[in-house]
C-alpha positions in Angstrom: -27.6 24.1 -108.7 -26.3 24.9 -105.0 -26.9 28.7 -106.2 -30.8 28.3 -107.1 -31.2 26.1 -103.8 -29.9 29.4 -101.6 -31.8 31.7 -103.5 -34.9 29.6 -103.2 -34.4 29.5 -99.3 -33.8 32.8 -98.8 -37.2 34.3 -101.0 -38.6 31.3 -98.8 -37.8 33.0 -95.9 -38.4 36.1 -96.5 -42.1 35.1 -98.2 -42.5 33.6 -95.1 -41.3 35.7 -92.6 -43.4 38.6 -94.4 -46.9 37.3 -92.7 -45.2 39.2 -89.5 -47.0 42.8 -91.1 -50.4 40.9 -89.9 -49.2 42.1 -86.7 -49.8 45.8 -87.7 -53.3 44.4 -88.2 -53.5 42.7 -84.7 -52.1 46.0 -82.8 -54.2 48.4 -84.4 -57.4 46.3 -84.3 -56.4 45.6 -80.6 -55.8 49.4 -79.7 -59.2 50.5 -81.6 -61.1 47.6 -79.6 -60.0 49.4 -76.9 -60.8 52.7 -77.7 -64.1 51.6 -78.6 -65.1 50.0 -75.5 -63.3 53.3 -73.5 -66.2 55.4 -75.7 -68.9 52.8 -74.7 -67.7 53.0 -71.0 -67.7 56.2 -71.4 -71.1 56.8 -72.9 -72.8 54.4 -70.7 -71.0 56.3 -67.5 -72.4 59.9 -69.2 -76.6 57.6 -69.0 -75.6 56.5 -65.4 -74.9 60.7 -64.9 -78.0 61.4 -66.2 -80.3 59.6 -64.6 -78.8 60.4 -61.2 -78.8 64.0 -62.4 -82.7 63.4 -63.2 -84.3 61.3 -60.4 -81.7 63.4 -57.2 -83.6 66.5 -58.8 -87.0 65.1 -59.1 -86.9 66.5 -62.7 -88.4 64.4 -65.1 -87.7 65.7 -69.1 -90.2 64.9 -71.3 -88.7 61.6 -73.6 -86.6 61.0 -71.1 -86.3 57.2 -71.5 -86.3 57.2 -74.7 -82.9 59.5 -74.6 -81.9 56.5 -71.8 -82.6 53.4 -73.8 -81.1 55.0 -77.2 -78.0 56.0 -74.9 -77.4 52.1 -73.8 -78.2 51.0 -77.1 -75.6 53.2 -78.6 -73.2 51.8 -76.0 -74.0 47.9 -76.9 -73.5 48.4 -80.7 -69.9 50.2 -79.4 -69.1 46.9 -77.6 -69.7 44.8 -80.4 -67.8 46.9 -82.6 -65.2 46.5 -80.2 -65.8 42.5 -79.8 -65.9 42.4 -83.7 -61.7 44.1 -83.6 -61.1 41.5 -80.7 -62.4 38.7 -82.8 -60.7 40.0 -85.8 -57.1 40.9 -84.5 -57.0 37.2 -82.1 -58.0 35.3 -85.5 -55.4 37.1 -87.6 -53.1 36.3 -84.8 -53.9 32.7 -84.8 -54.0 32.2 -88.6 -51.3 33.7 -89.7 -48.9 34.2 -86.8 -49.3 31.2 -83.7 -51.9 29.7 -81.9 -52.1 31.8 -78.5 -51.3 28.9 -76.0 -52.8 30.8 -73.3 -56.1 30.4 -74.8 -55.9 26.8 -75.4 -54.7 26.6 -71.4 -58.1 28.0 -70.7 -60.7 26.1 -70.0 -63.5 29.1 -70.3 -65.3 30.1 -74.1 -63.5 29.1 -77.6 -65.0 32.2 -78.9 -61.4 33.5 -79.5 -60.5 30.1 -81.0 -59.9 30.4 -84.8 -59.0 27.4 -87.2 -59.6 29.0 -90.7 -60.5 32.0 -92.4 -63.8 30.9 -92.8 -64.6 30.3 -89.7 -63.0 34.1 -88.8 -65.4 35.0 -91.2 -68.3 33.3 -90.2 -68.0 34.7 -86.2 -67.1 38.3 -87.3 -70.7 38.2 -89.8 -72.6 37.1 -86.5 -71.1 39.5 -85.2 -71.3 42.3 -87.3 -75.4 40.7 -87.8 -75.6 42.1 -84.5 -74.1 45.5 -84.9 -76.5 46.1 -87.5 -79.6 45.0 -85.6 -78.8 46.8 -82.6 -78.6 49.8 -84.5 -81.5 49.0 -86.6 -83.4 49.1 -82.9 -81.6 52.5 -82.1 -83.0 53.8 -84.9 -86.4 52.5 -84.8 -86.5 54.1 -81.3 -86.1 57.7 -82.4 -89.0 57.0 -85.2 -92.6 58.4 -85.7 -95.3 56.0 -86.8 -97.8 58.2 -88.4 -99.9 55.4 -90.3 -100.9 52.1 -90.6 -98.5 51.8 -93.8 -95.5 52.9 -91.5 -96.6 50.1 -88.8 -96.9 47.3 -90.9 -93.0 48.2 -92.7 -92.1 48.5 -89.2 -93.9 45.0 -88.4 -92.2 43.4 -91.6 -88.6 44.8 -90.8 -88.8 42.9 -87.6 -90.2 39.5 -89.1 -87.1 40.2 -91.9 -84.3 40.4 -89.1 -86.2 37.7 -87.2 -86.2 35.4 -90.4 -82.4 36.4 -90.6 -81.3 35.8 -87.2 -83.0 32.3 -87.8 -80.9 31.7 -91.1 -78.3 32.8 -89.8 -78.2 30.0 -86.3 -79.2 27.4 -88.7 -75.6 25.5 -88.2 -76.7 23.1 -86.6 -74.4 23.7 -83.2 -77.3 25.8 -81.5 
């Protein structure tokens, strides 16, 4: 019996000591968070270049804000890409490794607070809501209505995201 008691506690331990590989998950969503809001910075700082370039030459390109907006739009659906690998590594942190007691120290947002994999879930799908619709507006940017037709499936794609959105901030806690 003492046998099958030790055996037990080691597989025990090392079943339970295996949730440590979520860590590879927590660096590496981390480290592209980062690299993704480097890009962003990066795009955004190549717009800023631009328009400087533009308005200290008194040039003025034809769709030139359009090329402006689409730029900064590109560079918000990079930083919520980025926010959606925070969100992701913190709550894997929390769920399967510790609860970060820095964070619950701080007295500023809870965003980073994670209690269950639903709730993970639930704040990454927001997120990732978000990613889509901002580059569902990049998109719609760069289009060419040519009819009436084209209009009104324009017209209904934004009462469809707007019907989502509502849906989807229906919790009750806004």
């Amino acid at each position: 019996m003492k046998l099958v008691e030790t055996i037990e506690q080691i597989f025990e331990g090392i079943l339970w000591n295996s949730r440590f590989f979520v860590l590879l998950a927590v660096i590496f969503s981390m480290l592209g968070g980062i690299a993704l809001f480097v890009v962003a910075s990066m795009d955004v700082s190549g717009v800023v270049g631009n328009v400087l370039n533009v308005y200290l030459n008194s040039l003025h390109p034809e769709h030139f804000h359009e090329e402006v907006v689409g730029g900064l739009i590109g560079a918000i659906d990079f930083y919520l890409m980025a926010i959606v690998m925070f969100i992701f590594g913190f709550g894997l942190y929390e769920l399967f490794i510790s609860d970060i007691d820095m964070a619950k120290q701080s007295t500023s947002s809870k965003i980073l607070e994670i209690h269950s994999l639903d709730e993970l879930k639930d704040k990454l799908a927001k997120v990732i809501v978000m990613v889509l619709i901002v580059s569902f507006f990049q998109r719609v940017l760069h289009t060419n209505y040519i009819g009436a037709l084209e209009m009104l499936y324009f017209a209904v794609s934004i009462l469809a995201l707007s019907v989502g959105l509502y849906f989807l901030h229906k919790d009750g806690t806004h």
